[in-house]
mmCIF file of the N, C-alpha and C atoms, coordinates in Angstrom:
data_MODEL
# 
_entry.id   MODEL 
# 
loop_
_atom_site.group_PDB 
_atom_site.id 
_atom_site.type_symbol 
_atom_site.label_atom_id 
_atom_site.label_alt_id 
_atom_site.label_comp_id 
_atom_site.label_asym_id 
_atom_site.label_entity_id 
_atom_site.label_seq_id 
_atom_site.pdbx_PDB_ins_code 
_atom_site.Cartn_x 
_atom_site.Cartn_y 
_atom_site.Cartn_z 
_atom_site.occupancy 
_atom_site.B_iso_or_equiv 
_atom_site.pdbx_formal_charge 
_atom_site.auth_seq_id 
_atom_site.auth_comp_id 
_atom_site.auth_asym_id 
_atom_site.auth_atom_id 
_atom_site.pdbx_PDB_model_num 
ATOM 1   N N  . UNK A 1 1  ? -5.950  12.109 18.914  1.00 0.00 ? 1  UNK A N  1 
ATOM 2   C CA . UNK A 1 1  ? -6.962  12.548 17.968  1.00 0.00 ? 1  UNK A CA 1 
ATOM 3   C C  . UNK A 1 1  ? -6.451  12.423 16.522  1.00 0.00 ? 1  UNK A C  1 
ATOM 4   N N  . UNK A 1 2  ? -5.399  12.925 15.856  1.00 0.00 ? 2  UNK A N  1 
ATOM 5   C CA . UNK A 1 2  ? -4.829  12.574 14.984  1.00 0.00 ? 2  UNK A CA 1 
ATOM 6   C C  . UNK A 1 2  ? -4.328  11.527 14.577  1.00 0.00 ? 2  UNK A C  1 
ATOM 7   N N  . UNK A 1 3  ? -4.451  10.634 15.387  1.00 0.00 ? 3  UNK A N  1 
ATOM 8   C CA . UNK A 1 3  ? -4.383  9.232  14.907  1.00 0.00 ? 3  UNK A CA 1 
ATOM 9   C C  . UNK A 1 3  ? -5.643  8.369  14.443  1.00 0.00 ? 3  UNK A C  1 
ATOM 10  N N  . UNK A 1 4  ? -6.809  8.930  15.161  1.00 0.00 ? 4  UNK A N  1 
ATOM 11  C CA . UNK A 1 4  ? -7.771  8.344  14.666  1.00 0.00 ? 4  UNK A CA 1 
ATOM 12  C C  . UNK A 1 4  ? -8.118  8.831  13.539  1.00 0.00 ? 4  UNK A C  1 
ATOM 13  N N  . UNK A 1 5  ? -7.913  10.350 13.195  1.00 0.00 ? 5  UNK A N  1 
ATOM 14  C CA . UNK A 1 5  ? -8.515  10.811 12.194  1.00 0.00 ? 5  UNK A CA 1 
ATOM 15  C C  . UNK A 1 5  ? -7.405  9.983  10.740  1.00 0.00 ? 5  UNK A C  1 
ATOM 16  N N  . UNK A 1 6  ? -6.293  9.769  11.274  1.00 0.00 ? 6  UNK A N  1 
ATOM 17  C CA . UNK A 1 6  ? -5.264  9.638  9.743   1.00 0.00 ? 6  UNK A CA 1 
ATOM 18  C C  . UNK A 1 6  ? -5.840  7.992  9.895   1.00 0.00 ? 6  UNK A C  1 
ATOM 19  N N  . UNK A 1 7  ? -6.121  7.174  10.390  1.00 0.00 ? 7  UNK A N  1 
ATOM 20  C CA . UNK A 1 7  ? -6.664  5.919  10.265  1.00 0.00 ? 7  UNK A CA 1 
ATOM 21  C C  . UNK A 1 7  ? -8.119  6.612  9.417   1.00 0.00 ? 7  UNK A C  1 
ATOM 22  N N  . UNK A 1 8  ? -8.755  7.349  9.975   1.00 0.00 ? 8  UNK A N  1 
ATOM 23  C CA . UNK A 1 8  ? -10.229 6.864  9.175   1.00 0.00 ? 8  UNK A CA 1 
ATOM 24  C C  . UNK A 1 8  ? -9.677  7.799  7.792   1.00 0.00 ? 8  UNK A C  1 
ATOM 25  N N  . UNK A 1 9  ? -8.615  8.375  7.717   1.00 0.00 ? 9  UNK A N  1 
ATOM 26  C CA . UNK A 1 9  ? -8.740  8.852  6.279   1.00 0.00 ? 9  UNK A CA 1 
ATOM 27  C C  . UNK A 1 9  ? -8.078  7.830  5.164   1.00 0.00 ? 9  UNK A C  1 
ATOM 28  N N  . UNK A 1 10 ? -7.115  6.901  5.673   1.00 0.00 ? 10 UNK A N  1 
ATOM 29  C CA . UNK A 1 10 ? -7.060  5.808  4.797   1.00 0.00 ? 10 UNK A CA 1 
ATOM 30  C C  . UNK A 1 10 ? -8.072  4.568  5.151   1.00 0.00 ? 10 UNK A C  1 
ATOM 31  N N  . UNK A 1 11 ? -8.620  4.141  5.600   1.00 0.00 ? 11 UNK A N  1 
ATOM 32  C CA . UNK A 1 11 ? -9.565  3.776  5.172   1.00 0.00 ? 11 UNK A CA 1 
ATOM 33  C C  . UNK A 1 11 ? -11.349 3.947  4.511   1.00 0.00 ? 11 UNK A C  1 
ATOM 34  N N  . UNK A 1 12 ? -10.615 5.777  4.798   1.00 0.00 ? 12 UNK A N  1 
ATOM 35  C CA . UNK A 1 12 ? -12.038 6.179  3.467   1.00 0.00 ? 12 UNK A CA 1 
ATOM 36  C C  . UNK A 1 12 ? -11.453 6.045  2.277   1.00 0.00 ? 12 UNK A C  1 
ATOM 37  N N  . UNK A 1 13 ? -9.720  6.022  2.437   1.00 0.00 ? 13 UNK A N  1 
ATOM 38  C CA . UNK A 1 13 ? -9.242  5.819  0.931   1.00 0.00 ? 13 UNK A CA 1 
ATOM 39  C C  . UNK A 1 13 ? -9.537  4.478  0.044   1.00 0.00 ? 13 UNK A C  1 
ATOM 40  N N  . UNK A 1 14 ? -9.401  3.718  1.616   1.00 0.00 ? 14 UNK A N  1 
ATOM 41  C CA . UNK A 1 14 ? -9.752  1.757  0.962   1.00 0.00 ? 14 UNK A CA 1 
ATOM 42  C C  . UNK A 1 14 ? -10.627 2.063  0.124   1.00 0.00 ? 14 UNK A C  1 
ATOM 43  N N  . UNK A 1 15 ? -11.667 2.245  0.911   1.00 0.00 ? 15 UNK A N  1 
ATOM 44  C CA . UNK A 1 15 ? -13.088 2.300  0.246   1.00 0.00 ? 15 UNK A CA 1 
ATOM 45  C C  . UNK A 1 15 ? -13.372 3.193  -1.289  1.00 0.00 ? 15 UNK A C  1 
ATOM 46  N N  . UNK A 1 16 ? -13.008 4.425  -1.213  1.00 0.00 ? 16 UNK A N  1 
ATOM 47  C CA . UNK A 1 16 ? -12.777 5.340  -2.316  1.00 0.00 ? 16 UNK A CA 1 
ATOM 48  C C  . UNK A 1 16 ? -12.478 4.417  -3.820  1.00 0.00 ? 16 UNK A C  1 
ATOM 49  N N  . UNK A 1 17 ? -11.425 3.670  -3.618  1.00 0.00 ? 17 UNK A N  1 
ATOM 50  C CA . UNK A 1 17 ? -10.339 2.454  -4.809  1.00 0.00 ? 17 UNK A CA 1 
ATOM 51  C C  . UNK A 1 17 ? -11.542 1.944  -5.144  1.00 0.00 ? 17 UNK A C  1 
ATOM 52  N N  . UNK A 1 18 ? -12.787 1.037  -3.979  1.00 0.00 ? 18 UNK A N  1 
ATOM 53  C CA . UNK A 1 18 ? -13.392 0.286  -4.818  1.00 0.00 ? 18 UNK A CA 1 
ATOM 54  C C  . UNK A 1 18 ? -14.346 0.716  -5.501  1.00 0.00 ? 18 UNK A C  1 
ATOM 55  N N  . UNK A 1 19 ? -14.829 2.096  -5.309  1.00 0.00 ? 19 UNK A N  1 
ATOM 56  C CA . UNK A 1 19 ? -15.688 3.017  -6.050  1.00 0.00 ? 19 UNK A CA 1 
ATOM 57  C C  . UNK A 1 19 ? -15.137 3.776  -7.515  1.00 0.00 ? 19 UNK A C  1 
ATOM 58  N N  . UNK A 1 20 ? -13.621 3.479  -7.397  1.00 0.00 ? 20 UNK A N  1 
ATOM 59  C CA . UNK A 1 20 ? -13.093 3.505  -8.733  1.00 0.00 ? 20 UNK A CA 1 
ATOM 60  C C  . UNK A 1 20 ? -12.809 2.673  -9.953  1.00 0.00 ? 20 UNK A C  1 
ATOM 61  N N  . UNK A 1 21 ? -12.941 3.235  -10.691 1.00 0.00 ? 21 UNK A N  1 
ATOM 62  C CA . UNK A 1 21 ? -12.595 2.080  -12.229 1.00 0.00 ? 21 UNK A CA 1 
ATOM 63  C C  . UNK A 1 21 ? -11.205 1.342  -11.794 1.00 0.00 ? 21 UNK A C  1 
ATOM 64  N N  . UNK A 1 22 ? -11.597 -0.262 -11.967 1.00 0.00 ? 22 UNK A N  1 
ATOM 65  C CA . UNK A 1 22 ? -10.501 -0.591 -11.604 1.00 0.00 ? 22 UNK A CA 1 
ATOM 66  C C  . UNK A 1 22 ? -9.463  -0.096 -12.692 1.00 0.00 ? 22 UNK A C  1 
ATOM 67  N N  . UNK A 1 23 ? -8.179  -0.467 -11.992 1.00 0.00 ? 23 UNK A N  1 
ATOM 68  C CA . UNK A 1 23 ? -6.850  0.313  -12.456 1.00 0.00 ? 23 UNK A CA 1 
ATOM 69  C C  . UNK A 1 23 ? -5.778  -0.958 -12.269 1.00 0.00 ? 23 UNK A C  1 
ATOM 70  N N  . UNK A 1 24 ? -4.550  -0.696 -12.796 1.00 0.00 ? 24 UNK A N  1 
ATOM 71  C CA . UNK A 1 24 ? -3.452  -2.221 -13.091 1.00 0.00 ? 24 UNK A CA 1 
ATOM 72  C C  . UNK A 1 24 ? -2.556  -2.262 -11.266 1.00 0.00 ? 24 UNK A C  1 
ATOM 73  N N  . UNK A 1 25 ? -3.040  -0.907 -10.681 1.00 0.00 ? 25 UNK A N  1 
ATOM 74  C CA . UNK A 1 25 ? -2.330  -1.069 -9.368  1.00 0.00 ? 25 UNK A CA 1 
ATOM 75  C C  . UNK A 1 25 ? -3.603  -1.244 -8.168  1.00 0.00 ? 25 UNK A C  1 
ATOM 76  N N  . UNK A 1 26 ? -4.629  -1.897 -8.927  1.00 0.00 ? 26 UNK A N  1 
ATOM 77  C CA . UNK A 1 26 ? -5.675  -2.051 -7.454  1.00 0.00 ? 26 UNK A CA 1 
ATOM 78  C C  . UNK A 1 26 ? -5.330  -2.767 -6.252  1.00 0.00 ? 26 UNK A C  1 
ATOM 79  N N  . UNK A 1 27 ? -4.975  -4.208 -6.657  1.00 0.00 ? 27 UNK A N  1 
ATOM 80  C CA . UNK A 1 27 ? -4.245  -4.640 -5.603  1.00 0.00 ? 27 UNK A CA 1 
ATOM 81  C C  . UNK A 1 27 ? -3.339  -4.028 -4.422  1.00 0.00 ? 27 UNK A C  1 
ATOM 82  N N  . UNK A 1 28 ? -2.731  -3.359 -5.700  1.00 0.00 ? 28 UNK A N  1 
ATOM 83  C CA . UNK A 1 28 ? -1.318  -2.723 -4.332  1.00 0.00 ? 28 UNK A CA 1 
ATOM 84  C C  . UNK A 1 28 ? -2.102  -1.483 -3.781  1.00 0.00 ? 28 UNK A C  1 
ATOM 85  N N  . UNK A 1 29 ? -3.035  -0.662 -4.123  1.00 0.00 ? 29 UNK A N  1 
ATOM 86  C CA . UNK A 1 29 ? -3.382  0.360  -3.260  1.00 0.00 ? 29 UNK A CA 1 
ATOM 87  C C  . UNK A 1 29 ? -3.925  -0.284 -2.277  1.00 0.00 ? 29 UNK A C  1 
ATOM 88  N N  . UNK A 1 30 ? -4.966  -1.352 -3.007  1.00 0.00 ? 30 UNK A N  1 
ATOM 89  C CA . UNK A 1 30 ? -5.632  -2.104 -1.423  1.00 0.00 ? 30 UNK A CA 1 
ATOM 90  C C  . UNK A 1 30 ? -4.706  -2.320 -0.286  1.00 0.00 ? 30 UNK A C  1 
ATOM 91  N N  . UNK A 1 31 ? -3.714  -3.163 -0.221  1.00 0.00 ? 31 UNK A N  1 
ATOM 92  C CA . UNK A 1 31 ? -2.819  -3.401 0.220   1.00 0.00 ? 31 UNK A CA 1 
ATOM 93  C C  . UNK A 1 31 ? -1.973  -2.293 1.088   1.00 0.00 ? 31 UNK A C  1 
ATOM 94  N N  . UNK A 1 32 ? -1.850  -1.000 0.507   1.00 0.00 ? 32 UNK A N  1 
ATOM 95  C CA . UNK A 1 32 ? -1.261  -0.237 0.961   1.00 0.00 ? 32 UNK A CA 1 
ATOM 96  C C  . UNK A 1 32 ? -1.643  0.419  2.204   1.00 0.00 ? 32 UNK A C  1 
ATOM 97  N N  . UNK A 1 33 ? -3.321  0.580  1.495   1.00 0.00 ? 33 UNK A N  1 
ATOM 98  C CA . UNK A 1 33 ? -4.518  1.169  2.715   1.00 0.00 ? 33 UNK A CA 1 
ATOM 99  C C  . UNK A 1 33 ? -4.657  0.850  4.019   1.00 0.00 ? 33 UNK A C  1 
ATOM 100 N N  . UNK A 1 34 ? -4.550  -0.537 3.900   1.00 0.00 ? 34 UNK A N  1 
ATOM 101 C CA . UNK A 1 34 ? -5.018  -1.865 4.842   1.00 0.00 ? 34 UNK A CA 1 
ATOM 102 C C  . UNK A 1 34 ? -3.829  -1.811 5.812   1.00 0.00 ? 34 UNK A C  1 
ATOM 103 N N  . UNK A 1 35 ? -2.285  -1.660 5.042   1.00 0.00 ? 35 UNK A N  1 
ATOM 104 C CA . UNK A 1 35 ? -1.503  -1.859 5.927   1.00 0.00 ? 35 UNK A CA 1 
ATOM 105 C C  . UNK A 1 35 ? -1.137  -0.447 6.776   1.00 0.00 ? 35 UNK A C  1 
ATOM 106 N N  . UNK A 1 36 ? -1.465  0.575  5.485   1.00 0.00 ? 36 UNK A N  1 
ATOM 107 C CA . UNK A 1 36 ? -0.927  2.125  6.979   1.00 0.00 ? 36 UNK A CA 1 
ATOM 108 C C  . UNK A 1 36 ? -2.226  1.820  8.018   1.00 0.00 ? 36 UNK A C  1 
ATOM 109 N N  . UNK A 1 37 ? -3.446  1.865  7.496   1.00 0.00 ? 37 UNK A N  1 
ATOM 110 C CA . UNK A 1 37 ? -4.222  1.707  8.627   1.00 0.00 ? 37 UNK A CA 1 
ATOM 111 C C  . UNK A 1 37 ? -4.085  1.088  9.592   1.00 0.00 ? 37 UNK A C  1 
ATOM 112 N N  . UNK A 1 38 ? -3.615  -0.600 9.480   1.00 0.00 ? 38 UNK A N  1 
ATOM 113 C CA . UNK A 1 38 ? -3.210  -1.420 10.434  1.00 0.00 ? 38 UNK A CA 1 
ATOM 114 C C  . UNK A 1 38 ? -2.208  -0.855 11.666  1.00 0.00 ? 38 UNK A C  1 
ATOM 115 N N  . UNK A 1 39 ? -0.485  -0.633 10.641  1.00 0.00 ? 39 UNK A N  1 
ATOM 116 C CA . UNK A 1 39 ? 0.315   -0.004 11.161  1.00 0.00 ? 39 UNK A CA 1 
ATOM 117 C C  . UNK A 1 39 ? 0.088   0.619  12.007  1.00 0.00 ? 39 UNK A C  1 
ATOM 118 N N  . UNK A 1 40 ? -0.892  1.877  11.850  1.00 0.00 ? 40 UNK A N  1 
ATOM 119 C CA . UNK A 1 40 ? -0.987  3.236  12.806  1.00 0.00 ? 40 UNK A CA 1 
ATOM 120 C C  . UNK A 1 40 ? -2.176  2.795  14.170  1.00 0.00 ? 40 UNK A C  1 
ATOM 121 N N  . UNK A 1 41 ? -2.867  1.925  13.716  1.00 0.00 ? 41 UNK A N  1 
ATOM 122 C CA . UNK A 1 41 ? -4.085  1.768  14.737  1.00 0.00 ? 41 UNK A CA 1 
ATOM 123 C C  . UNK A 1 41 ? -3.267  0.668  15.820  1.00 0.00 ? 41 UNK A C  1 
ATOM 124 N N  . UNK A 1 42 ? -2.004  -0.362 15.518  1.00 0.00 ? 42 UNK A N  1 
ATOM 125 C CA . UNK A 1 42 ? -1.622  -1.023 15.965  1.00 0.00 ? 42 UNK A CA 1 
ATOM 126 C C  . UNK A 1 42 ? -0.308  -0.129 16.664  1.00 0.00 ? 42 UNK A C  1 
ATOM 127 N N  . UNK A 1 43 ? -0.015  0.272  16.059  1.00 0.00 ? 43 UNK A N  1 
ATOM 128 C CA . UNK A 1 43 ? 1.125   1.412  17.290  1.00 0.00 ? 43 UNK A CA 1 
ATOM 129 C C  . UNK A 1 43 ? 0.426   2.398  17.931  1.00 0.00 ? 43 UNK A C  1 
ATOM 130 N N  . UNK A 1 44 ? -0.770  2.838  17.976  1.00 0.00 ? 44 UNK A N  1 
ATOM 131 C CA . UNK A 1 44 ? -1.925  3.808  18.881  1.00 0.00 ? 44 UNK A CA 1 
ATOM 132 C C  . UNK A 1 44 ? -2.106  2.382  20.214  1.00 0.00 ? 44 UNK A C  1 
ATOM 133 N N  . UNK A 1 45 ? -2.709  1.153  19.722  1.00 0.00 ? 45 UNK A N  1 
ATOM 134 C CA . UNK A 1 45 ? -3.270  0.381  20.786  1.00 0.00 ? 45 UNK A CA 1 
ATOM 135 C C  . UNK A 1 45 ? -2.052  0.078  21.380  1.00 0.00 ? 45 UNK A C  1 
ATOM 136 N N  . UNK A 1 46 ? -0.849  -0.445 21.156  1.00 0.00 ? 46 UNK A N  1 
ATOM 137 C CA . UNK A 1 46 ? 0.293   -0.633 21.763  1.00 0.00 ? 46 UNK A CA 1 
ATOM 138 C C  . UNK A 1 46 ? 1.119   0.167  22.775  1.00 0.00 ? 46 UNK A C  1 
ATOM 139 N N  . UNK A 1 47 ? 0.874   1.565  22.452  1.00 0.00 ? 47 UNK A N  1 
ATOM 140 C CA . UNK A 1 47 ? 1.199   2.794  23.014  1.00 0.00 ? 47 UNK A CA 1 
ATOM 141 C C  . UNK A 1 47 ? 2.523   3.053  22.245  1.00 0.00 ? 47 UNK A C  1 
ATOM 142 N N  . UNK A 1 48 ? 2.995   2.660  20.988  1.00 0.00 ? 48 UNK A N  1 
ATOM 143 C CA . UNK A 1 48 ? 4.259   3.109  20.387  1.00 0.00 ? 48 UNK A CA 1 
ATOM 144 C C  . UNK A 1 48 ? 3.769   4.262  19.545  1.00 0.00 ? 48 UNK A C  1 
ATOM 145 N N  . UNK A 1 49 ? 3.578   5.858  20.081  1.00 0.00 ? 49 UNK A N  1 
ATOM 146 C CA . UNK A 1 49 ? 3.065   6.433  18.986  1.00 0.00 ? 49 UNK A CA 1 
ATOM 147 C C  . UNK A 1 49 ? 3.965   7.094  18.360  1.00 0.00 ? 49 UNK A C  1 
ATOM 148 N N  . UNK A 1 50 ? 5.752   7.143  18.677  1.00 0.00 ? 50 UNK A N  1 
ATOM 149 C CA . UNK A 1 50 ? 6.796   7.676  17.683  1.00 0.00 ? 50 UNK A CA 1 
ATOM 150 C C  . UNK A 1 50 ? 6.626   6.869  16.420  1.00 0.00 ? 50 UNK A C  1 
ATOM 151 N N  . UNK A 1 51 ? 6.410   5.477  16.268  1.00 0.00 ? 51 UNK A N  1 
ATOM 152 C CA . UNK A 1 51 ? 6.413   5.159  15.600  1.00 0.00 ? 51 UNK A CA 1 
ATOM 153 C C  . UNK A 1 51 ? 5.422   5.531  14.480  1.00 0.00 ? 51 UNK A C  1 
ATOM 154 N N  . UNK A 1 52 ? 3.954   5.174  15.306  1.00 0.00 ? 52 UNK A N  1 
ATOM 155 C CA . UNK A 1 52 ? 3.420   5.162  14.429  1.00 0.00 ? 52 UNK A CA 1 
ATOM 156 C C  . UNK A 1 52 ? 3.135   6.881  13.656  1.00 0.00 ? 52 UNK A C  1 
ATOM 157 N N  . UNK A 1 53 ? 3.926   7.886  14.008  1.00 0.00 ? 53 UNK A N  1 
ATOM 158 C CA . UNK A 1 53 ? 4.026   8.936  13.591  1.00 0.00 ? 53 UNK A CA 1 
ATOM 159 C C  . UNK A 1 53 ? 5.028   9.347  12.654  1.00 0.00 ? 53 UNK A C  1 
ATOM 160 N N  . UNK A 1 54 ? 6.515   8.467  12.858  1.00 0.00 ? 54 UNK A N  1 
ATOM 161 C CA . UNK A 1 54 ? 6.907   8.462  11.948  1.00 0.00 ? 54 UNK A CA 1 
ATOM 162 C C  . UNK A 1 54 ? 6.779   7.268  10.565  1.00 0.00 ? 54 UNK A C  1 
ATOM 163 N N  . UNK A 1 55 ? 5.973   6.415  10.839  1.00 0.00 ? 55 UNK A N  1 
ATOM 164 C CA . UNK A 1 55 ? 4.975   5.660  9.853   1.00 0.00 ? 55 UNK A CA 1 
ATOM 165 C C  . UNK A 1 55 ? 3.682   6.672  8.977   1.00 0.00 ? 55 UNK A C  1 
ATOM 166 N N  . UNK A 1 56 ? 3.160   7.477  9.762   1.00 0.00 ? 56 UNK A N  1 
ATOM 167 C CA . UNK A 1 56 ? 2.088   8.594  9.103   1.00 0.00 ? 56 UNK A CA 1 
ATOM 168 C C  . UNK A 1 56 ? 3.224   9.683  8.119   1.00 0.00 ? 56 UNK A C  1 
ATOM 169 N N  . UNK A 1 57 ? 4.329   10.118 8.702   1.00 0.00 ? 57 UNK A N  1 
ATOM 170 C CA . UNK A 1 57 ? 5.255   10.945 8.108   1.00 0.00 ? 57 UNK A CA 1 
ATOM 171 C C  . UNK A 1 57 ? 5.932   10.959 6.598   1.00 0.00 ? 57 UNK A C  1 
ATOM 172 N N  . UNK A 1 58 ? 6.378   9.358  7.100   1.00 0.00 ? 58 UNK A N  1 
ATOM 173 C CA . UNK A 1 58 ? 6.818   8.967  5.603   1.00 0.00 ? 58 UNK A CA 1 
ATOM 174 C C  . UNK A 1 58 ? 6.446   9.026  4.354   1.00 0.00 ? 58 UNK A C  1 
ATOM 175 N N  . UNK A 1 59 ? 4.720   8.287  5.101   1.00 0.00 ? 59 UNK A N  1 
ATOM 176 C CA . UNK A 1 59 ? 3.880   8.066  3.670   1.00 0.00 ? 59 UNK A CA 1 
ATOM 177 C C  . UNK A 1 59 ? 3.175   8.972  3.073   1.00 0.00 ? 59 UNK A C  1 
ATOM 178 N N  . UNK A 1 60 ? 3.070   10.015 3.972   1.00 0.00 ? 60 UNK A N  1 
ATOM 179 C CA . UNK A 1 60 ? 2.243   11.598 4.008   1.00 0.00 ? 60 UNK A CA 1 
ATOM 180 C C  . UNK A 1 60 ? 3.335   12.465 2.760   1.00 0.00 ? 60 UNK A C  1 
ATOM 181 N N  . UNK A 1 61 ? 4.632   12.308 3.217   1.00 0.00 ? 61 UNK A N  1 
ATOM 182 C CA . UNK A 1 61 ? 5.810   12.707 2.229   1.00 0.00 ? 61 UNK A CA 1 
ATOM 183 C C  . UNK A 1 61 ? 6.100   11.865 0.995   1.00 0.00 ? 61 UNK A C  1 
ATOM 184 N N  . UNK A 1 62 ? 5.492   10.904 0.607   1.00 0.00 ? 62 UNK A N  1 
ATOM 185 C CA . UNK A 1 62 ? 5.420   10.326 -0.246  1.00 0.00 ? 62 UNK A CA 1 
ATOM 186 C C  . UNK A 1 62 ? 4.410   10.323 -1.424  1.00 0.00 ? 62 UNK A C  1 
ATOM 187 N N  . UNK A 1 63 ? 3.496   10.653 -0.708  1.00 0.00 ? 63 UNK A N  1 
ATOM 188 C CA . UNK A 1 63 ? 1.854   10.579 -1.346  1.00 0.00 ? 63 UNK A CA 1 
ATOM 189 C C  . UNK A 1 63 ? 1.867   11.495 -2.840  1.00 0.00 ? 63 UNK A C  1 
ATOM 190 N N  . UNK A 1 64 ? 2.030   12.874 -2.465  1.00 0.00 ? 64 UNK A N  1 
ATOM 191 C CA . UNK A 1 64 ? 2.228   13.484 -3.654  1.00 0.00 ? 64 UNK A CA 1 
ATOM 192 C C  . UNK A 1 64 ? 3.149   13.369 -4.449  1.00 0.00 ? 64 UNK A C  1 
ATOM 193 N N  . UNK A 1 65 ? 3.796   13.411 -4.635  1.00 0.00 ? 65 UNK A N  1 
ATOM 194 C CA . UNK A 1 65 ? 4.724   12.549 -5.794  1.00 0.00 ? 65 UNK A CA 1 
ATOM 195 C C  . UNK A 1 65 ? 4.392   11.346 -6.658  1.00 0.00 ? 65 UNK A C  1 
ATOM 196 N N  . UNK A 1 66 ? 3.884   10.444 -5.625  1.00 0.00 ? 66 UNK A N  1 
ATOM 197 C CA . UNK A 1 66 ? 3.387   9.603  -6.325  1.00 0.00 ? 66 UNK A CA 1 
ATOM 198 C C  . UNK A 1 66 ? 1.852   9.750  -7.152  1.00 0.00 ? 66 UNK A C  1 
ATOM 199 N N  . UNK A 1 67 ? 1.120   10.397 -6.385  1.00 0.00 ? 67 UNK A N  1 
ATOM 200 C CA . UNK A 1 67 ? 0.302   10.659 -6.928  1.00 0.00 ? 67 UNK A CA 1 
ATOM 201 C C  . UNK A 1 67 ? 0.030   11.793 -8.480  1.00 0.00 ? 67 UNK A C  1 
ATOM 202 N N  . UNK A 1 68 ? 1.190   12.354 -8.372  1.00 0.00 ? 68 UNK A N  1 
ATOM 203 C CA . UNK A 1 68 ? 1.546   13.373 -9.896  1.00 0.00 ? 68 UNK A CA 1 
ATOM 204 C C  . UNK A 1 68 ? 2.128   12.190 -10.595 1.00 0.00 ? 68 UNK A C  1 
ATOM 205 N N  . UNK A 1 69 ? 3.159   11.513 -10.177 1.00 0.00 ? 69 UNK A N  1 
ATOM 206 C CA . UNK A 1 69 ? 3.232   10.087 -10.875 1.00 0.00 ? 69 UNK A CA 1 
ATOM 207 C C  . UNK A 1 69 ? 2.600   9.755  -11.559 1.00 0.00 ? 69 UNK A C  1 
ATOM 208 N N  . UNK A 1 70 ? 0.964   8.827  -10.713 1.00 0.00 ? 70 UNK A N  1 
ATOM 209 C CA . UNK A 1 70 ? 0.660   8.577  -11.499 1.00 0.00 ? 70 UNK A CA 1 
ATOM 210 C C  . UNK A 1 70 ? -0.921  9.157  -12.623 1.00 0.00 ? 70 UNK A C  1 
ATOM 211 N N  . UNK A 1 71 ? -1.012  10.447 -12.668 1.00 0.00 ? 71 UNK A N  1 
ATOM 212 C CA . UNK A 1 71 ? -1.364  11.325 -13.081 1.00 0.00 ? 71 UNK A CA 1 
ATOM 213 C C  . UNK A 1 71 ? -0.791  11.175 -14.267 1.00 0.00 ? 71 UNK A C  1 
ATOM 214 N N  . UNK A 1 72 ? 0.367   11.433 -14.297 1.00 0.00 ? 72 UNK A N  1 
ATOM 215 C CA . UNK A 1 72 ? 1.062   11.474 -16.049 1.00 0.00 ? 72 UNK A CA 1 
ATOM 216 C C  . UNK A 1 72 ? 0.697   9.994  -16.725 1.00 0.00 ? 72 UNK A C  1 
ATOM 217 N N  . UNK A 1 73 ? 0.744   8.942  -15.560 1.00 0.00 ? 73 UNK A N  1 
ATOM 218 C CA . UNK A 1 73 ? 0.808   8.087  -16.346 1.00 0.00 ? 73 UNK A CA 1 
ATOM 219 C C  . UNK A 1 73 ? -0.545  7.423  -16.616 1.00 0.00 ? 73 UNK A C  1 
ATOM 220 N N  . UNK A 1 74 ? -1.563  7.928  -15.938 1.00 0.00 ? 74 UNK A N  1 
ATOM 221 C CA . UNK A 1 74 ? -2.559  7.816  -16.760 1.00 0.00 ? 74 UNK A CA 1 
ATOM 222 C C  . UNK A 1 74 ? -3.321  8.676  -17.812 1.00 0.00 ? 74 UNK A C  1 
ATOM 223 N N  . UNK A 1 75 ? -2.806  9.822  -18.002 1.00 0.00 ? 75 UNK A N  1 
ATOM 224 C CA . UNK A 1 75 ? -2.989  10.835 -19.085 1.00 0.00 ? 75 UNK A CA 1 
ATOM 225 C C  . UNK A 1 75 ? -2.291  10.448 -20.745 1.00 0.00 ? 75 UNK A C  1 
ATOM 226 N N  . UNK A 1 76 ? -1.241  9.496  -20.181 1.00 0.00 ? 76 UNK A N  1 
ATOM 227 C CA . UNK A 1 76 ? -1.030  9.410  -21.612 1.00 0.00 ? 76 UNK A CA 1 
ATOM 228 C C  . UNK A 1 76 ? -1.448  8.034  -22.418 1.00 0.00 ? 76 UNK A C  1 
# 
């Protein structure tokens, strides 16, 4: 169940980007979206789900940071 749900929440994120003003990192979010989604839906169908959990883990621990990131750096 949690795998489907963390797949459809990055790809409500895909979608979210193109409803935003584009920005100088559109590409790479696209990119980013496309690939955790891939990643996780492709280690669910495979049956590798350590992986694809510690693939959800990483980027889950990553997210905020980057995202205060780039917060500052579009404020100034």
């Amino acid at each position: 169940m949690y795998y489907i749900l963390y797949a459809g929440r990055y790809s409500a994120c895909f979608f979210s980007v193109l409803l935003e003003e584009r920005r100088s990192d559109f590409l790479a979010m696209q990119l980013h979206h496309v690939s955790t989604a891939t990643l996780v839906l492709v280690s669910y169908e495979v049956g590798f789900l350590n992986i694809g959990t510690v693939v959800m883990l990483l980027l889950d621990v990553a997210d905020p940071p980057l995202h205060v990131a780039k917060i500052f750096l579009y404020l100034r």
